[in-house]
NUFI-186497 format. One record per atom (N, C-alpha, C, O, CB): residue in three letters; residue number from 1; x, y, z. Coordinates in steps of 0.2 Angstrom, whole numbers, plus 5000, padded with zeros to 4 digits. Glycine has a CB too. Example, Ala and Ser with C-alpha at 12.3 -4.5 7.8 and 13.67 -1.06 7.14 Angstrom:
<recs>
type,seq,xx,yy,zz
Ala,1,5066,4972,5039 $
Ala,1,5062,4978,5039 $
Ala,1,5066,4984,5039 $
Ala,1,5071,4983,5042 $
Ala,1,5057,4978,5045 $
Ser,2,5064,4989,5035 $
Ser,2,5068,4995,5036 $
Ser,2,5064,5000,5039 $
Ser,2,5067,5006,5040 $
Ser,2,5070,4997,5029 $
</recs>
This chain:
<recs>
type,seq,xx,yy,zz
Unk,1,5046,4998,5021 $
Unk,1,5046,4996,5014 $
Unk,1,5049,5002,5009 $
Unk,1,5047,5008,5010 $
Unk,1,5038,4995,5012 $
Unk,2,5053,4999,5005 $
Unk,2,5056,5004,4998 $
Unk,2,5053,5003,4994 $
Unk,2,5051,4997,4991 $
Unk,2,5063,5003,4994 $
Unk,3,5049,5012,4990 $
Unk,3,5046,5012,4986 $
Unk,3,5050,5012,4979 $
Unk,3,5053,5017,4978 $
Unk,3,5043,5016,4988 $
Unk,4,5050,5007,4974 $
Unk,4,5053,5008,4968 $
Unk,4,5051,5014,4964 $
Unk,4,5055,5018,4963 $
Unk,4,5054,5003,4964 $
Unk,5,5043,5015,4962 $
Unk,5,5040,5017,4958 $
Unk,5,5036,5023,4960 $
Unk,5,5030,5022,4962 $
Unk,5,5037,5013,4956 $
Unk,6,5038,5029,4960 $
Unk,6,5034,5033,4966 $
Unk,6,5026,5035,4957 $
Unk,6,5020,5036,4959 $
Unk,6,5042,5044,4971 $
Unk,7,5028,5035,4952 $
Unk,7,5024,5036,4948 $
Unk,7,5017,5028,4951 $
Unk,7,5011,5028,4950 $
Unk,7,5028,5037,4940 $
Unk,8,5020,5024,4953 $
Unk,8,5013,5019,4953 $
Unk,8,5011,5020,4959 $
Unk,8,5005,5020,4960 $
Unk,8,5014,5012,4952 $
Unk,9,5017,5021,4966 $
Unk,9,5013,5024,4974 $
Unk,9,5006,5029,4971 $
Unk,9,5001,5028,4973 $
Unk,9,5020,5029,4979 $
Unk,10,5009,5034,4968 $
Unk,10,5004,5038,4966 $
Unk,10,4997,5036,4963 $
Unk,10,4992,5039,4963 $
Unk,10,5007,5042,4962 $
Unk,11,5000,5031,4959 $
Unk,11,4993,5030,4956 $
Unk,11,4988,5026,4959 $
Unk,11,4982,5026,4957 $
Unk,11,4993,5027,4949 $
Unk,12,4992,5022,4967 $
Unk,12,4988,5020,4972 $
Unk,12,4984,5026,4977 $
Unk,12,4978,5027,4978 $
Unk,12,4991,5016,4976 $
Unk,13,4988,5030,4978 $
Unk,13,4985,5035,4981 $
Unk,13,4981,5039,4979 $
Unk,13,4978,5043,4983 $
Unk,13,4989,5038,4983 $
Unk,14,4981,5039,4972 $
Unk,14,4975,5043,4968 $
Unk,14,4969,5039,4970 $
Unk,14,4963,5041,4972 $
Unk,14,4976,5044,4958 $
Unk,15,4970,5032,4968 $
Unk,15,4964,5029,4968 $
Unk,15,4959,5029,4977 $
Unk,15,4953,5028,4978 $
Unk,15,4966,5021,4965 $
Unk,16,4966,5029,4982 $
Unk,16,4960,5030,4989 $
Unk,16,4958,5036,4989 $
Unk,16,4954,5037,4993 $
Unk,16,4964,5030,4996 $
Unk,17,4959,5042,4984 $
Unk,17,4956,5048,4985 $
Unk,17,4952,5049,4982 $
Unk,17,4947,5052,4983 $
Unk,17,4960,5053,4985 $
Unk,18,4952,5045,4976 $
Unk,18,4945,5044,4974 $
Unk,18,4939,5038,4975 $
Unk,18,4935,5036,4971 $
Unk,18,4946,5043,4968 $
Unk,19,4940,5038,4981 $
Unk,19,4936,5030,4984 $
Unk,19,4934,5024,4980 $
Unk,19,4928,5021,4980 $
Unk,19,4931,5032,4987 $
Unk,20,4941,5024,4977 $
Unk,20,4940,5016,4974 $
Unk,20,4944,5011,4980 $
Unk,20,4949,5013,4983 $
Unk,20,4945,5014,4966 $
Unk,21,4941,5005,4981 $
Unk,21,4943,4998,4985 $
Unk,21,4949,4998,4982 $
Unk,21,4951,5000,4977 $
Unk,21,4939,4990,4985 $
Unk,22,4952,4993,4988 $
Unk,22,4961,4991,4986 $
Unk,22,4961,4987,4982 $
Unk,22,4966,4984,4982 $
Unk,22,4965,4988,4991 $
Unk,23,4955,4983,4977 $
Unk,23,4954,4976,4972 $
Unk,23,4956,4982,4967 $
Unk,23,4961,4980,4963 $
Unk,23,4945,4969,4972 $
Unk,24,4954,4989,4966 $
Unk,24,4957,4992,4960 $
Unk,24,4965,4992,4956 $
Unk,24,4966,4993,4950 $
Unk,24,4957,4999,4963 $
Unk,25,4969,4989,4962 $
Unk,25,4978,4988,4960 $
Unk,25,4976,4984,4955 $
Unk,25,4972,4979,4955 $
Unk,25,4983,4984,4967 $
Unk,26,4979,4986,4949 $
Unk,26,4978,4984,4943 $
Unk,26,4986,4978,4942 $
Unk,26,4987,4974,4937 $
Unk,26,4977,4992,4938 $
Unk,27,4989,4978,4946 $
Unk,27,4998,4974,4946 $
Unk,27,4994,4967,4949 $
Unk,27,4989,4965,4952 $
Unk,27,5006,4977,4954 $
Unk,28,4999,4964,4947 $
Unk,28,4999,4956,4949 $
Unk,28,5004,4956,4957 $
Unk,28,5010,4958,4959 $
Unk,28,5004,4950,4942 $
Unk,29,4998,4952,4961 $
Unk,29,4998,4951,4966 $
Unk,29,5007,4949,4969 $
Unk,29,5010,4944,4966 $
Unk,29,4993,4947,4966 $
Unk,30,5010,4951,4973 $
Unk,30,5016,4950,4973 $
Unk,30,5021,4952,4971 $
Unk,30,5027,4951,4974 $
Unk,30,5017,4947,4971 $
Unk,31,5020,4956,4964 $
Unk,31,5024,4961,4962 $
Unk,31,5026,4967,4964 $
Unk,31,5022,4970,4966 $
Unk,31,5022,4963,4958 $
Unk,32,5032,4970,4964 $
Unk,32,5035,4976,4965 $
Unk,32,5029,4982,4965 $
Unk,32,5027,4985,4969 $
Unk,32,5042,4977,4960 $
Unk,33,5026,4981,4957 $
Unk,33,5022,4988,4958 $
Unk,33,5018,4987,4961 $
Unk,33,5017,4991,4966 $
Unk,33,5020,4992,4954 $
Unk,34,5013,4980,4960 $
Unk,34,5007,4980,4967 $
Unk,34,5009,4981,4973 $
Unk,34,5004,4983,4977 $
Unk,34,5003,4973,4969 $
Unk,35,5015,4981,4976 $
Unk,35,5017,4982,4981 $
Unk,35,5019,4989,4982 $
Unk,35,5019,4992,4987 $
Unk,35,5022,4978,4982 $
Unk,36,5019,4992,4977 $
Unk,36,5021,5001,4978 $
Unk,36,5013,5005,4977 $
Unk,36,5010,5009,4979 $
Unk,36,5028,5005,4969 $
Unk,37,5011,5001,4973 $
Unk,37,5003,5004,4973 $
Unk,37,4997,5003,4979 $
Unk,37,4993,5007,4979 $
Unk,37,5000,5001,4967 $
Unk,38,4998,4999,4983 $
Unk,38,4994,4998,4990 $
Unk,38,4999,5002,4994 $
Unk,38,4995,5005,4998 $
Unk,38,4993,4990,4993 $
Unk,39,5005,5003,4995 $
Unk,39,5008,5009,4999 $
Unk,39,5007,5014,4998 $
Unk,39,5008,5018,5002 $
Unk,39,5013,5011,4999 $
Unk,40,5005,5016,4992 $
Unk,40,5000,5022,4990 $
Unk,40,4994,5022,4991 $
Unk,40,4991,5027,4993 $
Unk,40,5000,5024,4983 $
Unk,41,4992,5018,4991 $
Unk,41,4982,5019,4992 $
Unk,41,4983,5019,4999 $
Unk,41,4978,5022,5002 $
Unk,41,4976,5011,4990 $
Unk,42,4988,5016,5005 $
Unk,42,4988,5017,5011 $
Unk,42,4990,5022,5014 $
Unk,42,4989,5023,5020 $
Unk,42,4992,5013,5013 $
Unk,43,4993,5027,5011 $
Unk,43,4997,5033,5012 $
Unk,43,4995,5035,5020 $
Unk,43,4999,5037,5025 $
Unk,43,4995,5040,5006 $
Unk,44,4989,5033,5020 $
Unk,44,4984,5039,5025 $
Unk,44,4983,5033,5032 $
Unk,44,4981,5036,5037 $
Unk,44,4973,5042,5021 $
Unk,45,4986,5026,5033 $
Unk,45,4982,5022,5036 $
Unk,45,4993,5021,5041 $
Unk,45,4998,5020,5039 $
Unk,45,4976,5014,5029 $
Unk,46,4991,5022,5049 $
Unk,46,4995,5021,5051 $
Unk,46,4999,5014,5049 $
Unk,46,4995,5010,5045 $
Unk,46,4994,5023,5056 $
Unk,47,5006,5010,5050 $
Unk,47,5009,5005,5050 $
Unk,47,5008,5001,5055 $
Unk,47,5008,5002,5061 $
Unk,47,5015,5007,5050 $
Unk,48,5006,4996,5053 $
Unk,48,5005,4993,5057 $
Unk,48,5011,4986,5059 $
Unk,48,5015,4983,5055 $
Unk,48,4999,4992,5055 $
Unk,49,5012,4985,5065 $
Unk,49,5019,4981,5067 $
Unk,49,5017,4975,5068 $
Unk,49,5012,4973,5072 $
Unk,49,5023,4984,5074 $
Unk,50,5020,4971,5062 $
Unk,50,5017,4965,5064 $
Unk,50,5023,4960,5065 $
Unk,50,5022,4954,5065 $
Unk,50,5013,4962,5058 $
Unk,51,5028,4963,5066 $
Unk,51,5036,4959,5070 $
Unk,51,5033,4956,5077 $
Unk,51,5035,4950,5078 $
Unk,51,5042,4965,5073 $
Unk,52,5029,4960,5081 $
Unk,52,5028,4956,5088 $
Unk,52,5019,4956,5091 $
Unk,52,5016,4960,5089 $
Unk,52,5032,4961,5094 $
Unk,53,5017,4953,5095 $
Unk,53,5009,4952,5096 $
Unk,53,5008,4957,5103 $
Unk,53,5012,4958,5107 $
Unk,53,5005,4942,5098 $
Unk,54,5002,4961,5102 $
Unk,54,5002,4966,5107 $
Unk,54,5001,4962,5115 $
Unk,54,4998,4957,5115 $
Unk,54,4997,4971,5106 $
Unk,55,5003,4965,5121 $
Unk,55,5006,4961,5125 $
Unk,55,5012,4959,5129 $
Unk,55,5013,4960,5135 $
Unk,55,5006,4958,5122 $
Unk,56,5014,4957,5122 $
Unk,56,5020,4954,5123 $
Unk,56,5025,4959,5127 $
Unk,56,5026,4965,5125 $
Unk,56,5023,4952,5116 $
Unk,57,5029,4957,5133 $
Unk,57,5033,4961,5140 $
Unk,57,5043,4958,5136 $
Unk,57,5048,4959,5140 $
Unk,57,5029,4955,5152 $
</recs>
């Protein structure tokens, strides 16, 4: 994922460090910056791959 906005990544990631929930994302759902601001509140949480089901040979 390309972050456009590293000022709103940040303002997700302040908010996991301040242990607010992810409903804190103050963007509309869908949006570029809700979308940079939950990449920030994730900072800390590995990626998860959801291209293929584990398993799968």
């Amino acid at each position: 994922m390309t972050v456009i906005s590293k000022s709103v990544w940040a303002e997700g990631k302040a908010a996991k460090v301040a242990g607010q929930s992810d409903d804190a994302n103050p963007y509309p759902a869908g949006s570029q910056n809700s979308a940079d601001w939950l990449d920030g509140y994730t900072f800390d949480e590995a990626e998860q791959n959801t291209d293929s089901s584990e398993g799968e040979l």
